[in-house]
ROGUFI-700939 format. One record per residue (C-alpha): residue in one letter; chain; x, y, z. Coordinates in steps of 0.5 Angstrom, whole numbers, plus 2048, in hexadecimal, padded with zeros to 3 digits. Layout:
BEGIN
<r "a","A",<X,Y,Z>>;
...
// end
This chain:
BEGIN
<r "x","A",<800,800,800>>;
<r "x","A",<804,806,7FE>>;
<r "x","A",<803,80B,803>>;
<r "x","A",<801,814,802>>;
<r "x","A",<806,818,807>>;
<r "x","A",<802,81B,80D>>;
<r "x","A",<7FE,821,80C>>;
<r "x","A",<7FE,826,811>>;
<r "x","A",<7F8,82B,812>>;
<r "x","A",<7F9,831,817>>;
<r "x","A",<7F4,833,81C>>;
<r "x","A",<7ED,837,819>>;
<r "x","A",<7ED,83E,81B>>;
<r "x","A",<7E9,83E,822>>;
<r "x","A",<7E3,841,81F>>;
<r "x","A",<7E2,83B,81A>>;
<r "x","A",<7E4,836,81E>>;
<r "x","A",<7DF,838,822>>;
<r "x","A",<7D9,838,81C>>;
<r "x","A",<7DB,831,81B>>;
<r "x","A",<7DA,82F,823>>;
<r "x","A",<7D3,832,822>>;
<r "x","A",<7D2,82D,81C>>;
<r "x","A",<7D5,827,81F>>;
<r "x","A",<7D0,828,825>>;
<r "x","A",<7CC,822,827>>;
<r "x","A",<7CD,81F,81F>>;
<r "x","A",<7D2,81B,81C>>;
<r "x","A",<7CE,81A,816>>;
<r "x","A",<7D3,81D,810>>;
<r "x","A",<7D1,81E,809>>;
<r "x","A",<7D7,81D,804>>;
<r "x","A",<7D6,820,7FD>>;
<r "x","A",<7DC,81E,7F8>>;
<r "x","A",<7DA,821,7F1>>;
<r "x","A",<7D3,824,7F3>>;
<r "x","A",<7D2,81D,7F5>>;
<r "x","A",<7CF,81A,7FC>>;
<r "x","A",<7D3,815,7FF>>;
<r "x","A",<7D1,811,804>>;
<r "x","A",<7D8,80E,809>>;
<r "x","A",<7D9,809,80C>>;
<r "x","A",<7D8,809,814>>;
<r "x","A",<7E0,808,814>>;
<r "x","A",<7E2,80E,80F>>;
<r "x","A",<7DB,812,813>>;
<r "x","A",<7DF,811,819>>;
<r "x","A",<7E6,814,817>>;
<r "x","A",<7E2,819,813>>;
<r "x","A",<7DF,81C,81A>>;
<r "x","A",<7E4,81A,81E>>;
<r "x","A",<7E8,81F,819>>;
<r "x","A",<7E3,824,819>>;
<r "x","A",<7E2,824,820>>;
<r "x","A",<7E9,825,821>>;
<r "x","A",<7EA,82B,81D>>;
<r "x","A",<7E4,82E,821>>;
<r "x","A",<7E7,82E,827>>;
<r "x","A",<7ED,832,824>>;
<r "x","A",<7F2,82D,824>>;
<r "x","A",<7F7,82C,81D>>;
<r "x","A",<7F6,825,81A>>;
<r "x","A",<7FB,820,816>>;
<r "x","A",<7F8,81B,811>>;
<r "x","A",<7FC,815,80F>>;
<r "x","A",<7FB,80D,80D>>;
<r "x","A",<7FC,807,811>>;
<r "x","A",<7FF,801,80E>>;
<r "x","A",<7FB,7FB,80F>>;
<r "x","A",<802,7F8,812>>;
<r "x","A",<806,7FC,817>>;
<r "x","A",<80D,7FC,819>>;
<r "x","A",<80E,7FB,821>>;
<r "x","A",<810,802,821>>;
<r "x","A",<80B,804,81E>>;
<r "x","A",<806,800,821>>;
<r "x","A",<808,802,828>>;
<r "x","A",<807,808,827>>;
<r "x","A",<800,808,825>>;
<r "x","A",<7FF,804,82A>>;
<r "x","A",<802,809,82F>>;
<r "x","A",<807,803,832>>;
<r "x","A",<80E,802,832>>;
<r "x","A",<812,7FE,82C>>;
<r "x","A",<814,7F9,831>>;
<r "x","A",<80E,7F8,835>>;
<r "x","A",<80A,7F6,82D>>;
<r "x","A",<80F,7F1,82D>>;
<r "x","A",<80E,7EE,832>>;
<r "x","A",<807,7ED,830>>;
<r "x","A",<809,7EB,82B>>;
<r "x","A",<80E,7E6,82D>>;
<r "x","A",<807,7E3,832>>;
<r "x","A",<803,7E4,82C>>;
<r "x","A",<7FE,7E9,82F>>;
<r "x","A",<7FF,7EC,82A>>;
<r "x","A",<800,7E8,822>>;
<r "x","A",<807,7EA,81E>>;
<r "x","A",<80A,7E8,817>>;
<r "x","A",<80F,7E9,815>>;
<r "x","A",<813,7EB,80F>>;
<r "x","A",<81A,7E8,810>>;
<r "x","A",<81C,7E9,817>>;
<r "x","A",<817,7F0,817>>;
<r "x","A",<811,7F0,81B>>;
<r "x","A",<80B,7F3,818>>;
<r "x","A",<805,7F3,81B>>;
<r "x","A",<7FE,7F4,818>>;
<r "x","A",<7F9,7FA,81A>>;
<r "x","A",<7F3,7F7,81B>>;
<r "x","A",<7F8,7F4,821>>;
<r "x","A",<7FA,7FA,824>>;
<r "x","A",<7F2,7FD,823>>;
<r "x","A",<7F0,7F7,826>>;
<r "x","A",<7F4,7F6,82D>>;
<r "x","A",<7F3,7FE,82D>>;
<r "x","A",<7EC,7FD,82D>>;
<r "x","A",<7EC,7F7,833>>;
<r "x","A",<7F1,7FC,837>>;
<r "x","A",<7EB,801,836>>;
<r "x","A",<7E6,7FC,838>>;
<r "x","A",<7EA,7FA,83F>>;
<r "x","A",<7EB,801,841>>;
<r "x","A",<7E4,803,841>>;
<r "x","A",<7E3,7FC,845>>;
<r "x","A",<7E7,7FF,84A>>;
<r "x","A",<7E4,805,849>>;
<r "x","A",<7DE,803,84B>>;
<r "x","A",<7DF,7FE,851>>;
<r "x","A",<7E2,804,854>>;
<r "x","A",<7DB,807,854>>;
<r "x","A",<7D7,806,85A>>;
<r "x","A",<7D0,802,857>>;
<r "x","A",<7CC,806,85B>>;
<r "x","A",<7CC,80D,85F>>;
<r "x","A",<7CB,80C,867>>;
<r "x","A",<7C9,813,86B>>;
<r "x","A",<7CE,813,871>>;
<r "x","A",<7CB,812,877>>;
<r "x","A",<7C5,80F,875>>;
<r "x","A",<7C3,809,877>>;
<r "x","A",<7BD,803,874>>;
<r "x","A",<7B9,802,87A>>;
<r "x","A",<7B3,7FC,87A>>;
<r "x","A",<7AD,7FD,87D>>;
// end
Protein backbone atom coordinates (compact mmCIF):
# COMPACT_ATOMS: atom_id res chain seq x y z
CA UNK A 1 0.00 0.00 0.00
CA UNK A 2 1.76 3.13 -0.91
CA UNK A 3 1.28 5.72 1.73
CA UNK A 4 0.74 9.90 0.91
CA UNK A 5 2.87 12.03 3.42
CA UNK A 6 1.02 13.59 6.32
CA UNK A 7 -0.97 16.64 6.02
CA UNK A 8 -1.09 19.22 8.73
CA UNK A 9 -3.79 21.35 9.05
CA UNK A 10 -3.66 24.61 11.37
CA UNK A 11 -6.10 25.34 13.90
CA UNK A 12 -9.35 27.32 12.64
CA UNK A 13 -9.39 30.95 13.63
CA UNK A 14 -11.56 31.03 16.77
CA UNK A 15 -14.71 32.54 15.44
CA UNK A 16 -15.11 29.29 12.97
CA UNK A 17 -14.22 27.01 15.09
CA UNK A 18 -16.65 28.13 17.25
CA UNK A 19 -19.54 28.19 14.13
CA UNK A 20 -18.35 24.51 13.59
CA UNK A 21 -18.84 23.47 17.48
CA UNK A 22 -22.52 24.97 17.22
CA UNK A 23 -23.19 22.54 13.86
CA UNK A 24 -21.73 19.67 15.35
CA UNK A 25 -23.84 19.77 18.56
CA UNK A 26 -25.82 16.99 19.44
CA UNK A 27 -25.48 15.65 15.65
CA UNK A 28 -23.03 13.27 14.16
CA UNK A 29 -24.97 13.01 11.12
CA UNK A 30 -22.59 14.25 8.24
CA UNK A 31 -23.59 14.82 4.46
CA UNK A 32 -20.71 14.69 1.92
CA UNK A 33 -20.85 15.98 -1.35
CA UNK A 34 -18.18 15.10 -4.09
CA UNK A 35 -18.85 16.68 -7.39
CA UNK A 36 -22.53 18.06 -6.38
CA UNK A 37 -23.09 14.45 -5.73
CA UNK A 38 -24.25 12.92 -2.18
CA UNK A 39 -22.60 10.41 -0.75
CA UNK A 40 -23.34 8.41 2.22
CA UNK A 41 -20.19 7.22 4.50
CA UNK A 42 -19.67 4.40 5.80
CA UNK A 43 -20.00 4.32 9.91
CA UNK A 44 -16.02 3.88 10.06
CA UNK A 45 -15.09 6.84 7.46
CA UNK A 46 -18.52 8.96 9.32
CA UNK A 47 -16.26 8.62 12.66
CA UNK A 48 -13.21 9.88 11.63
CA UNK A 49 -14.93 12.68 9.60
CA UNK A 50 -16.42 13.84 12.79
CA UNK A 51 -13.90 12.97 15.09
CA UNK A 52 -11.81 15.36 12.47
CA UNK A 53 -14.32 17.87 12.68
CA UNK A 54 -14.88 17.81 16.25
CA UNK A 55 -11.26 18.55 16.70
CA UNK A 56 -10.75 21.74 14.47
CA UNK A 57 -14.00 22.80 16.72
CA UNK A 58 -12.35 23.19 19.70
CA UNK A 59 -9.47 25.11 17.85
CA UNK A 60 -7.08 22.26 17.91
CA UNK A 61 -4.36 21.88 14.69
CA UNK A 62 -4.85 18.33 13.03
CA UNK A 63 -2.27 15.93 10.94
CA UNK A 64 -4.08 13.53 8.70
CA UNK A 65 -1.82 10.65 7.56
CA UNK A 66 -2.68 6.72 6.55
CA UNK A 67 -1.94 3.58 8.34
CA UNK A 68 -0.36 0.56 7.11
CA UNK A 69 -2.38 -2.54 7.60
CA UNK A 70 1.05 -4.00 8.92
CA UNK A 71 3.07 -2.14 11.51
CA UNK A 72 6.58 -2.09 12.59
CA UNK A 73 7.12 -2.39 16.47
CA UNK A 74 8.06 1.21 16.35
CA UNK A 75 5.31 2.22 14.77
CA UNK A 76 2.98 -0.22 16.63
CA UNK A 77 4.21 0.90 19.78
CA UNK A 78 3.64 4.04 19.50
CA UNK A 79 0.18 4.01 18.49
CA UNK A 80 -0.34 2.24 21.23
CA UNK A 81 1.03 4.32 23.52
CA UNK A 82 3.52 1.47 25.10
CA UNK A 83 7.10 0.88 24.99
CA UNK A 84 8.95 -0.85 21.79
CA UNK A 85 10.15 -3.59 24.68
CA UNK A 86 6.82 -3.97 26.46
CA UNK A 87 5.15 -4.76 22.42
CA UNK A 88 7.70 -7.41 22.28
CA UNK A 89 7.08 -9.24 25.20
CA UNK A 90 3.53 -9.42 24.20
CA UNK A 91 4.26 -10.71 21.36
CA UNK A 92 6.76 -13.10 22.63
CA UNK A 93 3.53 -14.57 25.20
CA UNK A 94 1.35 -13.91 22.23
CA UNK A 95 -0.86 -11.56 23.71
CA UNK A 96 -0.67 -9.77 20.81
CA UNK A 97 0.00 -11.79 16.89
CA UNK A 98 3.43 -11.19 15.15
CA UNK A 99 4.82 -12.10 11.62
CA UNK A 100 7.68 -11.67 10.63
CA UNK A 101 9.59 -10.52 7.27
CA UNK A 102 13.02 -11.97 7.80
CA UNK A 103 14.15 -11.57 11.54
CA UNK A 104 11.61 -7.87 11.60
CA UNK A 105 8.53 -8.09 13.28
CA UNK A 106 5.44 -6.45 11.91
CA UNK A 107 2.33 -6.29 13.52
CA UNK A 108 -1.04 -6.22 12.20
CA UNK A 109 -3.33 -3.04 12.75
CA UNK A 110 -6.27 -4.58 13.53
CA UNK A 111 -4.08 -6.08 16.56
CA UNK A 112 -3.17 -2.89 18.13
CA UNK A 113 -6.84 -1.56 17.72
CA UNK A 114 -7.94 -4.33 19.18
CA UNK A 115 -6.13 -4.82 22.35
CA UNK A 116 -6.37 -0.92 22.62
CA UNK A 117 -9.86 -1.63 22.67
CA UNK A 118 -9.98 -4.58 25.51
CA UNK A 119 -7.67 -1.84 27.40
CA UNK A 120 -10.33 0.69 27.05
CA UNK A 121 -12.95 -1.97 28.16
CA UNK A 122 -10.93 -3.15 31.63
CA UNK A 123 -10.52 0.41 32.53
CA UNK A 124 -14.10 1.56 32.48
CA UNK A 125 -14.55 -1.83 34.27
CA UNK A 126 -12.52 -0.41 37.13
CA UNK A 127 -13.88 2.48 36.56
CA UNK A 128 -17.20 1.42 37.32
CA UNK A 129 -16.55 -0.83 40.71
CA UNK A 130 -15.18 2.00 42.25
CA UNK A 131 -18.27 3.70 41.95
CA UNK A 132 -20.69 3.07 44.85
CA UNK A 133 -23.95 1.09 43.26
CA UNK A 134 -26.24 3.11 45.61
CA UNK A 135 -25.77 6.35 47.68
CA UNK A 136 -26.67 6.05 51.38
CA UNK A 137 -27.35 9.35 53.68
CA UNK A 138 -24.87 9.49 56.26
CA UNK A 139 -26.35 8.81 59.63
CA UNK A 140 -29.45 7.53 58.64
CA UNK A 141 -30.44 4.29 59.71
CA UNK A 142 -33.34 1.66 58.23
CA UNK A 143 -35.51 1.00 61.21
CA UNK A 144 -38.30 -1.89 60.97
CA UNK A 145 -41.25 -1.26 62.59
Amino acid sequence: MALIAPRMAGALPPEEAGKLQQALAGSDDITVFVDGTVHRLPPLARDAVVDLLQRFSRGEAVTVSSVEEMLTTSKAAELAGISHTYLRNMTDRGEIPVEYRGSHRRIPLAAIMAWLDRQKLEQQKKDAQKKPDTQETPGRQDREG
